[in-house]
C-alpha positions as CSV (number, residue, x, y, z in Angstrom):
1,X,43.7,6.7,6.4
2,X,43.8,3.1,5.0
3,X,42.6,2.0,1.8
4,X,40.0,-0.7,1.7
5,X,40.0,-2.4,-1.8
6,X,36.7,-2.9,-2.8
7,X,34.8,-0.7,-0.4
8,X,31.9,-0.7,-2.5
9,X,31.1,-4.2,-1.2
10,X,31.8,-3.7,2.6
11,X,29.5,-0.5,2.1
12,X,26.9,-2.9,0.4
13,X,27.1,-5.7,3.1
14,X,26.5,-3.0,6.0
15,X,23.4,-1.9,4.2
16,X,22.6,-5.8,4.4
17,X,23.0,-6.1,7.9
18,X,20.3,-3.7,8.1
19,X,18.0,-5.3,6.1
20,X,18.6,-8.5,7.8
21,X,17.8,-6.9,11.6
22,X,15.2,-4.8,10.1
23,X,13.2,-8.4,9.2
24,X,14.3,-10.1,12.1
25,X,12.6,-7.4,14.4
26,X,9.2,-7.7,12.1
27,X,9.4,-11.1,11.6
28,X,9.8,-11.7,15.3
29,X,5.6,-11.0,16.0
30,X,4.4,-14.3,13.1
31,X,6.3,-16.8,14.8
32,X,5.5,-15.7,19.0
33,X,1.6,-15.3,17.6
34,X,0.6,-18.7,18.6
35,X,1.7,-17.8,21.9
36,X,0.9,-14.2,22.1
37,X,-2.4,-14.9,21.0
38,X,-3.4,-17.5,23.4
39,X,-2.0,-15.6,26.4
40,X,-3.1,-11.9,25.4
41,X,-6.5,-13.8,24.3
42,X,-6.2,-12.4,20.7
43,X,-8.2,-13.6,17.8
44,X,-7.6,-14.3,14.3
45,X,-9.2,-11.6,13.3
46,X,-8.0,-8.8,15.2
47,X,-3.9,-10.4,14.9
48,X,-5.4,-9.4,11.3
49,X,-5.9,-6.2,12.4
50,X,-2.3,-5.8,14.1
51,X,-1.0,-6.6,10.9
52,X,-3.0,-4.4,8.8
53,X,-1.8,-1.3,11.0
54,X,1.8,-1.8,10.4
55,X,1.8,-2.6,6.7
56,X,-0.8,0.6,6.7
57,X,1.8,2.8,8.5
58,X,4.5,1.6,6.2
59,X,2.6,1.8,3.4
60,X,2.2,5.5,4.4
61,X,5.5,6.5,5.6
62,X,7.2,4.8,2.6
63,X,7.2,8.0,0.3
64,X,7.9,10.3,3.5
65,X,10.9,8.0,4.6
66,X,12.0,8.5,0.9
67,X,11.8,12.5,0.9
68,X,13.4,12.5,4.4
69,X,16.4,10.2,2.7
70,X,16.6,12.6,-0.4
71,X,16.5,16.0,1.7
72,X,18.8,14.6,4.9
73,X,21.3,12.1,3.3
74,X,21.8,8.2,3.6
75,X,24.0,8.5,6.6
76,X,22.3,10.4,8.5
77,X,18.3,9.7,8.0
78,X,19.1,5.8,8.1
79,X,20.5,6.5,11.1
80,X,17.3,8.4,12.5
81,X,14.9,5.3,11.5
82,X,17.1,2.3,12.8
83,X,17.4,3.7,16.2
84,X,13.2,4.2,16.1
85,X,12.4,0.6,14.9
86,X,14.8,-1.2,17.1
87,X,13.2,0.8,20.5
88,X,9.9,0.3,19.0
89,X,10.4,-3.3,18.5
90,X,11.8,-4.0,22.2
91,X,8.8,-1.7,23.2
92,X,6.6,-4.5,21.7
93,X,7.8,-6.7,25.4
94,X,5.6,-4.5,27.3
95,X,2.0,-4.7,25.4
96,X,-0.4,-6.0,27.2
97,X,-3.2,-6.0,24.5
98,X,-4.0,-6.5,21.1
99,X,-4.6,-2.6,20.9
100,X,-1.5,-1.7,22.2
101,X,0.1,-4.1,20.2
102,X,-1.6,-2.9,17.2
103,X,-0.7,0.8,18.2
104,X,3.2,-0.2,18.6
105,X,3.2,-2.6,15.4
106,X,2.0,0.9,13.7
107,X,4.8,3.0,14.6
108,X,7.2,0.3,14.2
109,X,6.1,0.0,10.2
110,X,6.3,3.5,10.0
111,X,9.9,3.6,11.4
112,X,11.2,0.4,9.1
113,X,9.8,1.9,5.7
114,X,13.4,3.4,5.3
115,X,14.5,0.1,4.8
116,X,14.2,-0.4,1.1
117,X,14.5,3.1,0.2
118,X,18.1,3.7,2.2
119,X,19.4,0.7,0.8
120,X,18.4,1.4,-2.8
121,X,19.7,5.0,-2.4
122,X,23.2,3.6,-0.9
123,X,23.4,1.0,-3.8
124,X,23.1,4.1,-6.4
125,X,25.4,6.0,-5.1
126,X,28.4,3.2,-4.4
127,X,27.9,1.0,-7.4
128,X,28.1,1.5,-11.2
129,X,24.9,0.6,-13.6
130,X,25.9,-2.7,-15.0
131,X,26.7,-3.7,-10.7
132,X,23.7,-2.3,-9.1
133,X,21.2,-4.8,-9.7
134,X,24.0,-7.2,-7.8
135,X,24.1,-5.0,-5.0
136,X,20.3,-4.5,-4.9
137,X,20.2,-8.5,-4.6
138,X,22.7,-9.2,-1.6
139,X,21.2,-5.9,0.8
140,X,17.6,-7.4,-0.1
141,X,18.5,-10.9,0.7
142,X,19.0,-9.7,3.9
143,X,15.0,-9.3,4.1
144,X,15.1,-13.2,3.9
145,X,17.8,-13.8,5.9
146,X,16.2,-11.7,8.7
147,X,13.0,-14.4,8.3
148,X,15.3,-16.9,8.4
149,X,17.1,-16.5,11.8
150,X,13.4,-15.5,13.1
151,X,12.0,-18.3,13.6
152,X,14.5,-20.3,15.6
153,X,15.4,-17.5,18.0
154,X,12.3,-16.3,19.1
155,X,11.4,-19.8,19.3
156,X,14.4,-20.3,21.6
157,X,13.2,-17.1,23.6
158,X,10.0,-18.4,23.9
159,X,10.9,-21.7,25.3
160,X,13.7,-20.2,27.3
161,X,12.0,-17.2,29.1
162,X,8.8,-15.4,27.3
163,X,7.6,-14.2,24.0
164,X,8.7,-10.5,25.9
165,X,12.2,-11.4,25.9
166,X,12.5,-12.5,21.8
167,X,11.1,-9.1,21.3
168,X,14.0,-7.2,23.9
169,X,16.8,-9.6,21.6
170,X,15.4,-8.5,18.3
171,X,14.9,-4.8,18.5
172,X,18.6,-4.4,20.9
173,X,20.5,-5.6,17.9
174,X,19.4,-2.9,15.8
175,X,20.9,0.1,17.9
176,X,24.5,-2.1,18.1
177,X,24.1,-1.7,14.1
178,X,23.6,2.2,14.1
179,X,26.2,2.6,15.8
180,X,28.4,0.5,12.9
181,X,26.5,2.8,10.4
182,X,27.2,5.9,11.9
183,X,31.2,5.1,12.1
184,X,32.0,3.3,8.7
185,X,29.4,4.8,6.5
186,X,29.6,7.4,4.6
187,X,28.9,8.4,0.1
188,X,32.1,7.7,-2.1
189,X,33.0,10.9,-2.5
190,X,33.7,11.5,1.7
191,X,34.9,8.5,2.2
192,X,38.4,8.5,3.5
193,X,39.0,5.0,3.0
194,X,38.4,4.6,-0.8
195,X,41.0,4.6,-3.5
196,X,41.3,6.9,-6.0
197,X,40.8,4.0,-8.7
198,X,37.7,2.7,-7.1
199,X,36.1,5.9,-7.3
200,X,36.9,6.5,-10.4
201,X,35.1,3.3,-11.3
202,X,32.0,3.8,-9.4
203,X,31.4,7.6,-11.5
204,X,32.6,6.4,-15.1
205,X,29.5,3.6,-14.6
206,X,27.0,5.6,-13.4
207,X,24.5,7.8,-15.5
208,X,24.0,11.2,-15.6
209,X,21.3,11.2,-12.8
210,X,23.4,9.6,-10.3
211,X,26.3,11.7,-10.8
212,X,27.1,13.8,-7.6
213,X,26.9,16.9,-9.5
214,X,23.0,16.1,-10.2
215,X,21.4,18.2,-8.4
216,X,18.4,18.1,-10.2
217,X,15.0,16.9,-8.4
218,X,11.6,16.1,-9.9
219,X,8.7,17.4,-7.5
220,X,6.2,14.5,-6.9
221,X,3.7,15.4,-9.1
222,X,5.9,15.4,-11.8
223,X,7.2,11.9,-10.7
224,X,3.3,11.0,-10.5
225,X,2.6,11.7,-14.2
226,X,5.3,9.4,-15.2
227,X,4.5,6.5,-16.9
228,X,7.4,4.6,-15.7
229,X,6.8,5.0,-12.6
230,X,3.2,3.3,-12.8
231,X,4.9,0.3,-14.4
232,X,6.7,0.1,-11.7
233,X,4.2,0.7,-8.7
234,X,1.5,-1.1,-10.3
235,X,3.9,-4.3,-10.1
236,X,4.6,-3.8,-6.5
237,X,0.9,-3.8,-6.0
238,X,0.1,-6.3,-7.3
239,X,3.2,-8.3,-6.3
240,X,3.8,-7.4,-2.3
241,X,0.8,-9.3,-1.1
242,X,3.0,-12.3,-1.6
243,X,6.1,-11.1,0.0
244,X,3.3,-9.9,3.4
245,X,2.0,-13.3,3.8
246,X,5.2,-15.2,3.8
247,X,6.0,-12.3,6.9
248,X,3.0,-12.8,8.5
249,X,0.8,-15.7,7.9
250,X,3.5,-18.9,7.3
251,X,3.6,-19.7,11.1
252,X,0.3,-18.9,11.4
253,X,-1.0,-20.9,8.4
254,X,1.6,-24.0,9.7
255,X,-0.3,-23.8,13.1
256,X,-4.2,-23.4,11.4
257,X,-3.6,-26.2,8.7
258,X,-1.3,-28.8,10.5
259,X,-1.8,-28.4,13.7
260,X,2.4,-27.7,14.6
261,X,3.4,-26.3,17.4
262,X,6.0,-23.7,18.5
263,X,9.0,-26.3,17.9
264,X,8.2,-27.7,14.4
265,X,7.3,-24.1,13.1
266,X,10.5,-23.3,14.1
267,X,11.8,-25.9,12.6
268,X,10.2,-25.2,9.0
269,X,8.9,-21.7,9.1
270,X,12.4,-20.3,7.9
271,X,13.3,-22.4,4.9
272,X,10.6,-20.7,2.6
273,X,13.2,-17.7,3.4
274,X,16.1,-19.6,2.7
275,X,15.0,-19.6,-1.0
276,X,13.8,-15.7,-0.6
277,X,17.4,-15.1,0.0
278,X,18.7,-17.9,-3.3
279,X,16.1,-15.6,-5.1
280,X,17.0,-12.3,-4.5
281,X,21.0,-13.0,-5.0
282,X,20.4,-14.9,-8.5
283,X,17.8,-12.1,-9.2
284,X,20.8,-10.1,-9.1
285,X,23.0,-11.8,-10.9
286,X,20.8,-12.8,-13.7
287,X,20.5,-9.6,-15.3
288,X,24.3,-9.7,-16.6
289,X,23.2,-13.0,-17.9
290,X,20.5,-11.8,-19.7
291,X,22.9,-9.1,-21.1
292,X,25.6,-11.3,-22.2
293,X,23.9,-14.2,-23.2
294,X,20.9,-12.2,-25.3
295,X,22.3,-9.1,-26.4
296,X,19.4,-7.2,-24.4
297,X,19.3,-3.8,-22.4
298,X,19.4,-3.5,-19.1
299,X,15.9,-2.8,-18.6
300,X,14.8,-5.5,-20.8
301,X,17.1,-7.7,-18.5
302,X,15.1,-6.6,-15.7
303,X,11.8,-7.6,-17.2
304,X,13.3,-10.8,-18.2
305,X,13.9,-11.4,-14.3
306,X,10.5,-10.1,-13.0
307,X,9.3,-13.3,-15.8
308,X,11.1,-15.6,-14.1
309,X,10.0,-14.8,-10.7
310,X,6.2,-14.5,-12.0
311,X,6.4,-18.2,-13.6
312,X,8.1,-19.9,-10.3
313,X,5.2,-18.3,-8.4
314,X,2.9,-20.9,-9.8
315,X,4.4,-23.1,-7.4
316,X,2.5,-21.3,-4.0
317,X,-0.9,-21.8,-6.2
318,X,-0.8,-25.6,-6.1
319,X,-0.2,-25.7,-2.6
320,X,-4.3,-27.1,-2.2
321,X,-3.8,-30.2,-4.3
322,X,-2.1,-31.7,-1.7
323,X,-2.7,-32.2,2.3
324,X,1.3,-33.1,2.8
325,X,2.4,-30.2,4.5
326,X,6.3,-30.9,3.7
327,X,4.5,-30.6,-0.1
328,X,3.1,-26.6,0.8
329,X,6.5,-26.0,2.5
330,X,8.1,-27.4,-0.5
331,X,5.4,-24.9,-2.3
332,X,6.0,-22.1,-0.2
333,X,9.8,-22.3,-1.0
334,X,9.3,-21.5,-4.4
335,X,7.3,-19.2,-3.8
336,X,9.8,-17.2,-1.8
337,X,12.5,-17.9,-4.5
338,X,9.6,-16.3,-7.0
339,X,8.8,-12.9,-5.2
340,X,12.2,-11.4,-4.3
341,X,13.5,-12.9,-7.8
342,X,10.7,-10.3,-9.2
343,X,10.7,-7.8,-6.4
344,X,14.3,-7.4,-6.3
345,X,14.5,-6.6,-10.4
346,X,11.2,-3.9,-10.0
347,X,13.3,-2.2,-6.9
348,X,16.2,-1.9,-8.9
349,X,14.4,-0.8,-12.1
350,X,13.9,2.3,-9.5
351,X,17.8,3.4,-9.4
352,X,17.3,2.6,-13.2
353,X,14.9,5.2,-14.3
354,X,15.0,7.8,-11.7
355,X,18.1,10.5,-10.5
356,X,20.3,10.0,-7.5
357,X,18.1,12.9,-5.9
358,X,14.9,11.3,-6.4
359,X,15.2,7.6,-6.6
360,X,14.4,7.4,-2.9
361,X,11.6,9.1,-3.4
362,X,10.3,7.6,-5.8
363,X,10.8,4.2,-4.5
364,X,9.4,4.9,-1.4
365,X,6.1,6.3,-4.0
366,X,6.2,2.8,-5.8
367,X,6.8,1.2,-1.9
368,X,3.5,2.6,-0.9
369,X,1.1,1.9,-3.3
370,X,2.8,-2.0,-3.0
371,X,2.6,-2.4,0.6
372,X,-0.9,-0.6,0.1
373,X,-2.2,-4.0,-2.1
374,X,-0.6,-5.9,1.0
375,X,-2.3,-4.3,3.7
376,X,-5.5,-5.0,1.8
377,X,-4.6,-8.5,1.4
378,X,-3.8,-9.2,4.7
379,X,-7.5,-7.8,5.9
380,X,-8.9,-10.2,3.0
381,X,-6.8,-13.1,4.4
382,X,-8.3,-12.0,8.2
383,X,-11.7,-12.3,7.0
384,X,-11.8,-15.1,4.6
385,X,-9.2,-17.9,6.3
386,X,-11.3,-19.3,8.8
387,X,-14.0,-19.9,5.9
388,X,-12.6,-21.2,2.8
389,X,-8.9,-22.0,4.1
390,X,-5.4,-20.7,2.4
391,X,-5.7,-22.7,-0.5
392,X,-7.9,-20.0,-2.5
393,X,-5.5,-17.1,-1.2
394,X,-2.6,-18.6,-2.3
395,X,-4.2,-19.2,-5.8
396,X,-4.8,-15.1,-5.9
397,X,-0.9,-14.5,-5.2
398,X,0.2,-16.4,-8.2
399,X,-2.7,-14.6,-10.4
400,X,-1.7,-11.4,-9.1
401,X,2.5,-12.0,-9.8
402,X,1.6,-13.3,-13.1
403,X,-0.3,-9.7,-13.9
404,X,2.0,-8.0,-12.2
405,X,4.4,-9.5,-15.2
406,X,2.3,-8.5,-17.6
407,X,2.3,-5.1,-16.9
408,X,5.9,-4.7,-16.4
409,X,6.0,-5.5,-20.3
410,X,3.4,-3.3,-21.7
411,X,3.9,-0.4,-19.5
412,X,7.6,0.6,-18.8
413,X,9.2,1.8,-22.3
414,X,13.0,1.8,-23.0
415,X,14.5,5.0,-21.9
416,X,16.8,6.3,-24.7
417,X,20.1,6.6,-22.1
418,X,23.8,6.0,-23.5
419,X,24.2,3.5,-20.1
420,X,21.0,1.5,-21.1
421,X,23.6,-0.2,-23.7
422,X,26.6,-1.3,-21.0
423,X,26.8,-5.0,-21.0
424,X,27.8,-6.7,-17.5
425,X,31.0,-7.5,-18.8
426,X,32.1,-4.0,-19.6
């Protein structure tokens, strides 16, 4: 079999292919809503509801996707869950309601909550420590780069034939990608196309935990009673509100404030994710920087980013000083930047702190609870938009990003690991 120099990254830019389909199916629903809405007759309110139901089932499948990851392997249960969201998604051409809608938008969160999980488990088990927050930052920028090409396609769908056909485009794409995944994936160690060098550099970098003959697993209680874990999941709940809305509400909240219609969202809606994607790839870069430049640990380098995601997230809260809306686009951008700068550093913290055999699980633990303070957000935003506007909600994201900072400081403690020390540049 042929060698591939640098596998590691062709492994990492599969798993970011993923991500970016996996967001491109979700994302697809904000931007046709105008549309949907009028022509299925559905209100504010229960498009609320729609949204609630998927990041409910994701919420709750997150943990479950994590344990089915753990017991069945990358390859295979990532597998499983792409071919289930991209039927689901093209399933989404033939609702005729908001409650089947809302019943399909259900099962498709619960199939997508691999997502995160399956990358983070792929990045620990191709990538060294002082590499991993890297390789964390490209596969999640392919959550923004999924936002990104969403809104001018479906737009382009729309106009060209029906909000039914953007849905058939997004969801097809994902089963051409399992098919990838099934033939060129595969762990390090049964990989026939790695060197001998390269793998040899991926298990000299990686801690204990992660090494392939760690078998050890923590039950869930145990991870439960952890207090790491709660300063990580604490975070997420307080920070994934903010990552939700940019999903669901920007088109919406471009179409309620300004009055734009399907062509100038289009035209707009996807530059907020341009700077998710800047964010999460100099999130993962920054941590060596940190490192080098400070002297710090690894973790510390990880709180450092979260910080500077937290502190660019005051730009979203000014967004009701000014009517512009180029200004709140402007606003939104940083805010995108802000989140998966800070989301991006609490994921990785994950692969950090807990074993190769766990780290999915407890991710998809930490995954829940987060996308548990986003479903609740999203019903706040349903019933308090058409009263007292965005402006107010947006001020609560940068409260809650700034708290969720706080408590990434006081709450996670420095684990006393040999591989807590490596600099980036070792």
């Amino acid at each position: 079999m042929k060698i591939i120099k640098g596998l590691r990254w062709y492994m990492i830019g599969l798993v970011m292919l993923a991500t970016v389909l996996n967001y491109l199916a979700r994302n697809s629903l904000s931007v046709a809503a105008p549309t949907m809405m009028h022509e299925l007759n559905i209100t504010i309110q229960q498009y609320s509801y729609i949204d609630a139901v998927f990041k409910g089932c994701y919420t709750l499948m997150q943990p479950v996707a994590g344990f089915i990851l753990d017991f069945l392997g990358t390859k295979t249960g990532y597998i499983i869950f792409a071919v289930a969201w991209g039927l689901l998604n093209m399933a989404h051409a033939f609702a005729g309601s908001w409650g089947s809608l809302a019943f399909l938008r259900g099962a498709l969160g619960a199939a997508e909550a691999a997502v995160i999980p399956a990358g983070l488990k792929a990045s620990s088990e191709w990538f060294p420590a002082k590499e991993r927050s890297v390789a964390v930052g490209w596969f999640n920028a392919g959550a923004a780069i999924g936002g990104v090409i969403a809104p001018p396609l479906v737009a382009w769908a729309i106009l060209a034939h029906s909000w039914n056909f953007a849905f058939l485009i997004t969801g097809g794409v994902s089963l051409i990608w399992a098919i990838a995944w099934y033939k060129f994936y595969n762990s390090p160690d049964k990989h026939k196309n790695i060197s001998k060098e390269e793998l040899k550099y991926i298990k000299e970098g990686q801690e204990e935990q992660h090494q392939a003959t760690n078998n050890k697993r923590a039950p869930v209680s145990t991870l439960l009673k952890n207090r790491q874990f709660w300063g990580i999941a604490l975070p997420r709940f307080l920070a994934e509100p903010a990552w939700g809305t940019l999903n669901a509400w920007i088109p919406l909240f471009l179409f309620k404030a300004y009055g734009m219609d399907i062509k100038q969202i289009a035209m707009l809606a996807w530059l907020p994710m341009v700077f998710a994607d800047v964010g999460c790839i100099v999130g993962g870069y920054l941590p060596g920087f940190f490192q080098k430049r400070f002297g710090v640990t690894l973790v510390v380098s990880r709180k450092l980013v979260v910080t500077v995601g937290a502190l660019c997230m005051i730009g979203p809260g000014l967004i009701g000083l000014y009517s512009n809306p180029y200004f709140a686009i402007l606003m939104l951008c940083f805010g995108g930047f802000a989140h998966q700068t800070l989301s991006g550093a609490l994921i990785t913290l994950s692969s950090d702190l807990f074993g190769r055999n766990e780290v999915a699980t407890a991710n998809g633990l930490t995954g829940m609870i987060g996308w548990g303070g986003s479903t609740i957000f999203t019903l706040v935003v349903g019933a308090l938009v058409e009263t007292i506007g965005f402006s107010p909600l947006f001020v609560m994201l940068t409260i809650f990003e700034m708290l969720a900072m706080t408590i990434v400081w006081t709450v996670i403690k420095e684990p006393k690991r040999k591989y807590e020390h490596l600099s980036a540049s070792s």
